[in-house]
C-alpha positions as CSV (number, residue, x, y, z in Angstrom):
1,X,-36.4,-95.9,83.6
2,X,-36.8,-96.6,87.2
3,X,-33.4,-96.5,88.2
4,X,-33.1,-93.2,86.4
5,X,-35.5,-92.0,88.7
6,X,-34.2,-93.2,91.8
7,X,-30.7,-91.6,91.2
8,X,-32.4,-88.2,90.4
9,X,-33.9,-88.4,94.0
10,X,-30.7,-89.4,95.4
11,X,-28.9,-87.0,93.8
12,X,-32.3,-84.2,95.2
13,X,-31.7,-85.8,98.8
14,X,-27.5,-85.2,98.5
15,X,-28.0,-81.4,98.2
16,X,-30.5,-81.0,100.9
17,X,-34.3,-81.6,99.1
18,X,-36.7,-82.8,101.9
19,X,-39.3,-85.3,100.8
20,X,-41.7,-82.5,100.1
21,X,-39.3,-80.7,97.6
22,X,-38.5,-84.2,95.8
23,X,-42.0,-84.8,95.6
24,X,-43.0,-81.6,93.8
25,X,-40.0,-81.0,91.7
26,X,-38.8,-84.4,90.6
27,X,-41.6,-86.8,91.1
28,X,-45.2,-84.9,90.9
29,X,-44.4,-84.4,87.2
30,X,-42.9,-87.5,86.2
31,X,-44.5,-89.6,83.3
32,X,-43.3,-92.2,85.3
33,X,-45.4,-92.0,89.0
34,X,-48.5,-93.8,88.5
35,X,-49.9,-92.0,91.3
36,X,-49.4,-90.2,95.0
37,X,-47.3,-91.2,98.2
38,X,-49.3,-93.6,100.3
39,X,-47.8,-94.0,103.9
40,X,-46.9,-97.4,105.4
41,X,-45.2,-98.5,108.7
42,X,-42.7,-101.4,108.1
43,X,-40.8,-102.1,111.1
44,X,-41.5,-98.9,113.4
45,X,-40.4,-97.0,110.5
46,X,-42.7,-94.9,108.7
47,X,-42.0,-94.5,104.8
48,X,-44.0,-93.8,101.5
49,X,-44.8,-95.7,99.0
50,X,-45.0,-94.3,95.3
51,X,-46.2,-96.3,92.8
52,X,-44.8,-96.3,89.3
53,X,-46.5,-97.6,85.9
54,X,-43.8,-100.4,85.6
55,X,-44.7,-102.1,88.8
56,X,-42.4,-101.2,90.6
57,X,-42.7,-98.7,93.5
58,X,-40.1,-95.9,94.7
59,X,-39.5,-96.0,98.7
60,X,-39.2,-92.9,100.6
61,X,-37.8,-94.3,104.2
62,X,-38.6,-90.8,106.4
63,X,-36.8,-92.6,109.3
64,X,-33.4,-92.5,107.4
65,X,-34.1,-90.5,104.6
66,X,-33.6,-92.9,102.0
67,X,-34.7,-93.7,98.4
68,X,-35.2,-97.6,97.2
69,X,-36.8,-99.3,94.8
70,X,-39.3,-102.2,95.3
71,X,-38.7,-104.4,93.4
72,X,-35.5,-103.7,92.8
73,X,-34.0,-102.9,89.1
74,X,-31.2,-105.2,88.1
75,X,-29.1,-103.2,85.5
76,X,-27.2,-106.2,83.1
């Protein structure tokens, strides 16, 4: 699920994991990531995009070192 995903980053980026570390230990591996990081500029900021076979797309924001989803996952 990709909420399950975005909290295993989260939890990755809380202990210290750069980008790089999340990428090849939580991500890279992940039956999940439909395929690798491609880099965007929204708003002066820089972040990655990672596309995931459900549609959606996990944000890495490298300006404030932050995981989203796009769109996001409503839990009910």
């Amino acid at each position: 699920m990709p909420s399950d995903l975005l909290r295993r980053c989260l939890v990755a980026r809380t202990a210290g994991a750069d980008f790089p570390t999340v990428w090849q230990t939580i991500l890279r591996g992940d039956p999940l990531v439909a395929g690798i990081p491609r880099q965007t500029i929204t708003e002066d900021r820089a972040q990655l995009e990672i596309p995931l076979v459900t549609g959606h797309q996990l944000i890495y924001d490298s300006t404030r070192k932050e995981y989203t989803l796009w769109p996001s996952v409503q839990r009910t």
